[in-house]
C-alpha positions, 0 to 999 in steps of 0.5 A: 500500500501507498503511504498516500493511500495509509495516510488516507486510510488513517484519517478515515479512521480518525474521522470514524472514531468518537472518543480518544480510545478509539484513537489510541487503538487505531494508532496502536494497531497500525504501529503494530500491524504495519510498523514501517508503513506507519513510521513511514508516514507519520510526518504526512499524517501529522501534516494532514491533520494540521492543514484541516480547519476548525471551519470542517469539522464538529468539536468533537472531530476536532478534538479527536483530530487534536488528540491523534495529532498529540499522539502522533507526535509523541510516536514521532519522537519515540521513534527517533530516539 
């Protein structure tokens, strides 16, 4: 699968989820089930979340949205260290 496609994938998924378990779940299972794809699009995907706007989004994808950006980042640096 394209990271394109992962990327694309992952924020369905996102999109889908309604409290911040889910989130931790589908971020889990991708770092599991699909490790170099996933750090592999990381960046992407935190980049995509921070291009949406408030505006596209009710509060609470908005903050689930938030919430996955948070829980990427922290996976983003316990991957570079």
């Amino acid at each position: 699968m394209a990271t394109a496609d992962y990327v694309l994938q992952m924020m369905a998924a996102f999109n889908a989820a309604k409290d911040y378990t889910q989130v931790d779940n589908i971020i889990a299972a991708a770092e599991k089930d699909n490790n170099i794809l996933f750090k592999g699009c990381l960046i992407q995907l935190q980049e995509k979340i921070e291009a949406l706007s408030p505006l596209d989004c009710n509060s609470s994808q908005w903050s689930i949205y938030r919430y996955a950006l948070m829980c990427l980042r922290r996976s983003s640096m316990m991957h570079t260290v």
